[in-house]
SERO-4910 file (N, C-alpha, C, O; in steps of 0.05 Angstrom, whole numbers):
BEGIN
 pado doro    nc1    nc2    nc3   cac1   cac2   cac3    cc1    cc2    cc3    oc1    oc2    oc3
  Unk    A   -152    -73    543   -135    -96    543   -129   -104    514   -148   -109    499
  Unk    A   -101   -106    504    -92   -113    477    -84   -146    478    -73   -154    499
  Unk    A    -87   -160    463    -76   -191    463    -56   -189    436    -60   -165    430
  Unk    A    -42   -197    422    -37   -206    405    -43   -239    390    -40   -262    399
  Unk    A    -52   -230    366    -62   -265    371    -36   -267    337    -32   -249    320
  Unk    A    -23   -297    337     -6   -294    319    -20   -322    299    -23   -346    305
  Unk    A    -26   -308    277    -33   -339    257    -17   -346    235     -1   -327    229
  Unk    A    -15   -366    220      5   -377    197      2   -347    173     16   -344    154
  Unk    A    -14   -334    179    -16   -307    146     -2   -286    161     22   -282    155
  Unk    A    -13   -270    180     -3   -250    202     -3   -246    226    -17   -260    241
  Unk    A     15   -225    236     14   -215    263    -10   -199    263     -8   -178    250
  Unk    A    -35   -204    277    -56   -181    277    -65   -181    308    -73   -197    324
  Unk    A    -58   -155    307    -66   -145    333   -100   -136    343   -112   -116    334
  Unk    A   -110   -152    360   -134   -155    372   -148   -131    388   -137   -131    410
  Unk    A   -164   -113    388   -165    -93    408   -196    -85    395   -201    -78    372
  Unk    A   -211    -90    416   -243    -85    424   -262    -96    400   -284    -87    396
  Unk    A   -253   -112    387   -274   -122    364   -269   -127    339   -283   -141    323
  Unk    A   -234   -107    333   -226    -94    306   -201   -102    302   -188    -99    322
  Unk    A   -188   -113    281   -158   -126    279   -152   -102    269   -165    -85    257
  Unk    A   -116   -106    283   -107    -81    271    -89    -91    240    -73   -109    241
  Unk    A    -92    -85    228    -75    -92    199    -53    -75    195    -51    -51    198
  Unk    A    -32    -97    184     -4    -86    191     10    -92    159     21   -110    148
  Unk    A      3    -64    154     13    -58    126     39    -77    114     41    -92     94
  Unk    A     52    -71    129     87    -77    120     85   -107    120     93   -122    102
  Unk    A     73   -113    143     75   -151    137     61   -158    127     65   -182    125
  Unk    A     33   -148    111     16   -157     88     38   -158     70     47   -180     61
  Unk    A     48   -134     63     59   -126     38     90   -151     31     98   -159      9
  Unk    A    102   -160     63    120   -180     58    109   -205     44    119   -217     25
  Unk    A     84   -210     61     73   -236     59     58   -246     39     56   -269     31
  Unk    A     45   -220     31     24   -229      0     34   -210    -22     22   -214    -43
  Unk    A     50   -193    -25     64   -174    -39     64   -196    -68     49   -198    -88
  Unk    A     85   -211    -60     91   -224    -89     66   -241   -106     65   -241   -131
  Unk    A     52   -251    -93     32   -274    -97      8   -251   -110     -3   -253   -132
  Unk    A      5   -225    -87    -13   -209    -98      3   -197   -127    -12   -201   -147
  Unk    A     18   -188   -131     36   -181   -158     33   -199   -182     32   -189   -204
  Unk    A     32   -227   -177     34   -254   -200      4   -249   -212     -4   -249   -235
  Unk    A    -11   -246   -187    -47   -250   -190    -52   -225   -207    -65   -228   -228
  Unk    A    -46   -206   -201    -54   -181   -220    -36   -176   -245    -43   -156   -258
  Unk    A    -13   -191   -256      0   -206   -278    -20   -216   -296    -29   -209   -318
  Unk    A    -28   -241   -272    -46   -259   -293    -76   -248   -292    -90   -268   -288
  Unk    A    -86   -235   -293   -112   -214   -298   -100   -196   -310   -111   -200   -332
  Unk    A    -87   -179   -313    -73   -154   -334    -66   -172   -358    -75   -173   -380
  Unk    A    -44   -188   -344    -38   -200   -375     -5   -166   -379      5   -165   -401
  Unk    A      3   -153   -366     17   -138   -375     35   -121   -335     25   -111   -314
  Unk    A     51   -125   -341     74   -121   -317     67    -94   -302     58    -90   -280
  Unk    A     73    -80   -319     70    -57   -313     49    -38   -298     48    -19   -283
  Unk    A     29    -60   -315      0    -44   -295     -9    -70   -276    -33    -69   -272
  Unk    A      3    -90   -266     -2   -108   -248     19    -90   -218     13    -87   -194
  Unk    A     39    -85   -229     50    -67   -205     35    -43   -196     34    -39   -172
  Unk    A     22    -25   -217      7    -13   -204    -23    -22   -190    -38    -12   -172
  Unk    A    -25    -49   -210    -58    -58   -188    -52    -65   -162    -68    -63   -143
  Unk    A    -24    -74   -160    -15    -93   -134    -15    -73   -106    -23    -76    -83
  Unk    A      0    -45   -124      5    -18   -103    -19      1    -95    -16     23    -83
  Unk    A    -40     -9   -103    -63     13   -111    -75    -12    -89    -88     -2    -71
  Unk    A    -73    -31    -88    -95    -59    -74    -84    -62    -46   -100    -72    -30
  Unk    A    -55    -53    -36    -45    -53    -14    -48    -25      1    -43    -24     25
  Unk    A    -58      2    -18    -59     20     -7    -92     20     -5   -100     32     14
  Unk    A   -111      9    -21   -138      7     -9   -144    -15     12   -166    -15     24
  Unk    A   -120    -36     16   -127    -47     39   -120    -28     63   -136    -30     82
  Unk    A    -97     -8     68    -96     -7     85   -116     19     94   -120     23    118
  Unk    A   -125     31     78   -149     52     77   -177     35     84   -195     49     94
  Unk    A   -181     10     81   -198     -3     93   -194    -13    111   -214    -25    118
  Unk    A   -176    -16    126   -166    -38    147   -182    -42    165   -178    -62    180
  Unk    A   -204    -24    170   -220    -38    185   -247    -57    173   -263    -71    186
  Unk    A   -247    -54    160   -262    -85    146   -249   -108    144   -259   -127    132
  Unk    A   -226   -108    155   -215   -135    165   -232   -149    189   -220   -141    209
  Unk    A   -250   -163    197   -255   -173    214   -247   -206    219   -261   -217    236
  Unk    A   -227   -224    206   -213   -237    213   -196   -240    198   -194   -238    174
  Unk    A   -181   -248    219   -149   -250    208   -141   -276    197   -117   -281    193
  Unk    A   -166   -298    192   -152   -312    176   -162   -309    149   -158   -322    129
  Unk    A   -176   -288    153   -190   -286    120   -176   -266    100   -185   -261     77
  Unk    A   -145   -250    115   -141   -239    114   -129   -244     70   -138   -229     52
  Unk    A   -115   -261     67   -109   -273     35   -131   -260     16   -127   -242     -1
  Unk    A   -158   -272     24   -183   -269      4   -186   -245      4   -186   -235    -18
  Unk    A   -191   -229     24   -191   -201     26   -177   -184      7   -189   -166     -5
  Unk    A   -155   -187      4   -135   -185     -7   -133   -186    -35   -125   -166    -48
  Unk    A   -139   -207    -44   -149   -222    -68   -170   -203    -87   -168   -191   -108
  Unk    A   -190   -205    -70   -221   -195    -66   -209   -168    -84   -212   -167   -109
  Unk    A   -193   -142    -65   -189   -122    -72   -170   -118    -94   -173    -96   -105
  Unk    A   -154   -132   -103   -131   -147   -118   -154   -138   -149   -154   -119   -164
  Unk    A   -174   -165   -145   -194   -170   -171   -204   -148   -181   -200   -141   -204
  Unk    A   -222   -132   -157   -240   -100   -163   -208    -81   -174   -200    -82   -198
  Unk    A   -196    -69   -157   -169    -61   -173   -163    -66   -199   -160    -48   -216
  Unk    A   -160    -91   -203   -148    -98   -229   -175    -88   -259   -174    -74   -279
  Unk    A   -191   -103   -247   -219    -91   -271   -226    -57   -262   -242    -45   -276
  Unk    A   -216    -48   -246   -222    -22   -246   -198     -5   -266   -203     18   -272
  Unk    A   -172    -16   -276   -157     -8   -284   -169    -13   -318   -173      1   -337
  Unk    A   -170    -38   -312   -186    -50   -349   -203    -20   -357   -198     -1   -371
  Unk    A   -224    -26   -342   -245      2   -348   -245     28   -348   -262     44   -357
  Unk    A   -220     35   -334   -215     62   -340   -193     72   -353   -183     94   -352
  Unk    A   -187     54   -365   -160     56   -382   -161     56   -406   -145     66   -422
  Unk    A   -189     38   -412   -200     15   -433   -170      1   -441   -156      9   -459
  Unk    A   -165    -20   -424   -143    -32   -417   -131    -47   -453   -143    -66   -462
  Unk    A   -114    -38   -465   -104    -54   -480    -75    -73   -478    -52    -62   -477
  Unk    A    -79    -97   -477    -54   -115   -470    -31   -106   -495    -32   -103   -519
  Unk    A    -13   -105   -478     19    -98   -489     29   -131   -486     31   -145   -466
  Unk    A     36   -136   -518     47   -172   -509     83   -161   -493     97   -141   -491
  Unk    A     85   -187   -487    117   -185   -480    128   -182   -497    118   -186   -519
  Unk    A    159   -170   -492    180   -164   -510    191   -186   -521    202   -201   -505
  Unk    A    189   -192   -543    212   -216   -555    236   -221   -541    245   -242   -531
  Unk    A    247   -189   -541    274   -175   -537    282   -188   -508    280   -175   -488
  Unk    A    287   -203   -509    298   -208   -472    314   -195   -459    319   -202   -436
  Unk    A    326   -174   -470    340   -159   -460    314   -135   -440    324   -124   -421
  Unk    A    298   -132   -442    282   -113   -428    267   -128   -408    243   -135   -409
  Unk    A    284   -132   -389    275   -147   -355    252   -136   -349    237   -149   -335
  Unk    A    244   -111   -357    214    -96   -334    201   -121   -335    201   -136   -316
  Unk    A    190   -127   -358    172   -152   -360    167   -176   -352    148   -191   -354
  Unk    A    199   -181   -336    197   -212   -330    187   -210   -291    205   -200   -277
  Unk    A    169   -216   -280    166   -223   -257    190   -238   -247    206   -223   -235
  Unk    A    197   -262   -247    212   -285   -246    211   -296   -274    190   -294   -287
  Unk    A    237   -310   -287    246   -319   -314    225   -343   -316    220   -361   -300
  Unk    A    213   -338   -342    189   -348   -349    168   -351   -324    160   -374   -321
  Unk    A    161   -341   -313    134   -345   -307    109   -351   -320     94   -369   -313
  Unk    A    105   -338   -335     81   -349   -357     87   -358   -382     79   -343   -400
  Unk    A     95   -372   -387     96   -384   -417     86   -355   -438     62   -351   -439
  Unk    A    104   -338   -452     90   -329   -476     70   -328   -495     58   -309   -506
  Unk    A     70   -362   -495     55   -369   -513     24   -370   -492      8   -352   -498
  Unk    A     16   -387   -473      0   -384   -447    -11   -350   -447    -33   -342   -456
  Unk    A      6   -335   -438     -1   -310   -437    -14   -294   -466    -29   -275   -464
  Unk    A     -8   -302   -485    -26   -290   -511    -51   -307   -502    -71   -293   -500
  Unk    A    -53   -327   -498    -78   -350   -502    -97   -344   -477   -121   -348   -476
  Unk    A    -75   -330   -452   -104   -317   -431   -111   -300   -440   -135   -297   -435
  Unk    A    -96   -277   -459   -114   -245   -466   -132   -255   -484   -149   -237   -484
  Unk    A   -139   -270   -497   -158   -278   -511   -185   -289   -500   -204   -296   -514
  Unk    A   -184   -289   -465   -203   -306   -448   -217   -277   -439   -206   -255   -442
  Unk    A   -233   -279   -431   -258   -248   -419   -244   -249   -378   -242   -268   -362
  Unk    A   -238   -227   -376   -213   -224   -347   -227   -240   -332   -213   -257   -320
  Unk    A   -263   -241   -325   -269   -261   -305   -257   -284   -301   -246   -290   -279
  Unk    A   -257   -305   -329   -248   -332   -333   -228   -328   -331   -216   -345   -319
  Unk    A   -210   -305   -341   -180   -312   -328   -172   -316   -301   -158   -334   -293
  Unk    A   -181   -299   -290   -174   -284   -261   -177   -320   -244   -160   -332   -231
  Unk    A   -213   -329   -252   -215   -351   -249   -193   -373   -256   -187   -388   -237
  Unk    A   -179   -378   -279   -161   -388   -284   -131   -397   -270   -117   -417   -266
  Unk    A   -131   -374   -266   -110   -366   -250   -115   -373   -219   -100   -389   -208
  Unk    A   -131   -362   -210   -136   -368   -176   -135   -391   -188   -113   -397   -198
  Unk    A   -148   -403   -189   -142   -438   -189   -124   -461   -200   -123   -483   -190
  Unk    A   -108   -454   -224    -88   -470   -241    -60   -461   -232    -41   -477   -234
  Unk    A    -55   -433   -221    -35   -423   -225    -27   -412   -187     -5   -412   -176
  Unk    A    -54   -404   -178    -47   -396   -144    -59   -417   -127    -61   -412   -103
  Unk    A    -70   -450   -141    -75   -460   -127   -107   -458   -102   -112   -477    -88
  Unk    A   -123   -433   -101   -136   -435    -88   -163   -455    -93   -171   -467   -113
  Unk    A   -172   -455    -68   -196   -485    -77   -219   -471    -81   -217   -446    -82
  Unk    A   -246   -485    -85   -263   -471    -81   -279   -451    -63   -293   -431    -68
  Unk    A   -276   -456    -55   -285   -448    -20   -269   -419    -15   -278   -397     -9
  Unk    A   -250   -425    -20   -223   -390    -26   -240   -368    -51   -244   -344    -51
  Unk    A   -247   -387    -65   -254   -377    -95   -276   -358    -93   -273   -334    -96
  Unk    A   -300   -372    -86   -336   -369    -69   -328   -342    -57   -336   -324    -72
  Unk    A   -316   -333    -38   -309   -315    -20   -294   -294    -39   -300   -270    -36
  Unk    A   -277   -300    -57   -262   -268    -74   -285   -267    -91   -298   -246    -88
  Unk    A   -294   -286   -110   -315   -275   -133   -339   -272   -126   -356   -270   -144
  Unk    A   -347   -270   -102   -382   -283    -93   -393   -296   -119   -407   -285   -136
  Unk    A   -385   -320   -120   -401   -330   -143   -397   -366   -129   -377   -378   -122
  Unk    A   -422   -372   -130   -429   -406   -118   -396   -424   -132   -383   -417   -152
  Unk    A   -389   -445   -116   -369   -461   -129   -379   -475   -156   -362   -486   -170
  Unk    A   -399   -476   -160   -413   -499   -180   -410   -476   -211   -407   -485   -233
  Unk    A   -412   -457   -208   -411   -438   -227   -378   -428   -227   -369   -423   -249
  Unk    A   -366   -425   -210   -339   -424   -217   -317   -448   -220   -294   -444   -224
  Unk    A   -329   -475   -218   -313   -502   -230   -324   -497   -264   -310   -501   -283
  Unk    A   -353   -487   -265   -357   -494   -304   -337   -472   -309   -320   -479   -324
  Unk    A   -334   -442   -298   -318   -434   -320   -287   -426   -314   -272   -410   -326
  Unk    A   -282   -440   -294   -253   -453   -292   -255   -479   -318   -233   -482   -329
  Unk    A   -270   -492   -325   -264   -515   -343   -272   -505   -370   -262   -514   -391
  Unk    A   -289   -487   -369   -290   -474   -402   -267   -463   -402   -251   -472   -418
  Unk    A   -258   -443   -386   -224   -433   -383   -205   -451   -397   -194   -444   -418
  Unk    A   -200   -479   -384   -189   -493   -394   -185   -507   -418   -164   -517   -427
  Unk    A   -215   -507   -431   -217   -517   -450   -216   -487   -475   -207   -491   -497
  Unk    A   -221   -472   -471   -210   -454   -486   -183   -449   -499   -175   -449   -523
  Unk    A   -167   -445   -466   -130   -447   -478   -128   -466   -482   -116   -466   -504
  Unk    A   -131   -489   -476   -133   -505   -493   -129   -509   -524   -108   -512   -534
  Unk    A   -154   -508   -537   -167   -500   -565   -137   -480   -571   -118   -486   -585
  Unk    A   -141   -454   -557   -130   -430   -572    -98   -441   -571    -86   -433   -591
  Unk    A    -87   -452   -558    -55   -465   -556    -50   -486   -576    -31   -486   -591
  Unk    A    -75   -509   -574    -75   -521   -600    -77   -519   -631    -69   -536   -646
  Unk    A    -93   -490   -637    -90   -477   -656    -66   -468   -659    -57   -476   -681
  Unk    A    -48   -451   -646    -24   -433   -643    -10   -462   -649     10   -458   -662
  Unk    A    -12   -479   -646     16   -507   -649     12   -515   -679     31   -517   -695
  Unk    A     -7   -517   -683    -28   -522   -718    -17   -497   -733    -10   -504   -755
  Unk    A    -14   -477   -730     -9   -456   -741     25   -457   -748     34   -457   -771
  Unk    A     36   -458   -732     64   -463   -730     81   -483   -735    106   -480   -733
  Unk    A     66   -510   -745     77   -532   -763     82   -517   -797     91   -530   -816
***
């Protein structure tokens, strides 16, 4: 007996214990959001498209470790994060800043998305605190979202979401001091 059960993230199909995961409408639904998120952890376009395409093809090679479909985002996320630091470490990832040149679109996700100046001041942050940064300043997730992608307690990911903060901070306020 098959049910379909339909929730606000996806269509996931129900059958003896195991959701079925449905590549194409992940890839509609979290495609872009997953693309921004591995942006802001790379810090560089080019290899966020490949974390994004590498994280949609290990979800769907895992798909059965989906066991609910509303957890389906973090999951996502989850594999998004390991991806992206798996690319850092085997690459020994060096950030490429953006082009001045505005003429070379690869770079731009959507017209300004990250402030320039923002984006030098996250490569200067260690990718945890970014990644942290980001899930929370920039994709909005709460704690409770957070706990579940980093396994790490909320009380330890609010301090360094706020050292985060207080960093770019510091490092933006220097960059403004510098530039008078």
């Amino acid at each position: 007996m098959e049910a379909t059960i339909h929730t606000s993230h996806m269509s996931i199909a129900h059958t003896a214990h195991a959701y079925e995961f449905d590549l194409e409408t992940a890839v509609t639904r979290y495609g872009n959001a997953i693309l921004k998120y591995c942006y802001g952890v790379l810090c560089n376009y080019h290899d966020a498209q490949d974390a994004m395409q590498e994280t949609f093809i290990k979800a769907h090679q895992a798909k059965k470790t989906l066991r609910d479909p509303e957890a389906c985002a973090t999951w996502l996320y989850k594999i998004a994060y390991r991806t992206c630091l798996n690319m850092r470490r085997s690459k020994k990832h060096l950030f490429t800043p953006l082009p001045t040149d505005n003429s070379q679109e690869a770079y731009h996700i959507e017209d300004s998305f990250i402030d320039p100046k923002l984006l030098a001041a996250l490569q200067e942050l260690p990718p945890l605190s970014r990644a942290i940064f980001y899930s929370r300043a920039v994709d909005d997730m709460d704690y409770k979202q957070m706990e579940a992608l980093y396994n790490t307690r909320s009380a330890t990911l609010r301090k360094t979401y706020e050292r985060a903060k207080t960093s770019l901070r510091k490092i933006l306020l220097e960059g403004s001091a510098e530039n008078e």
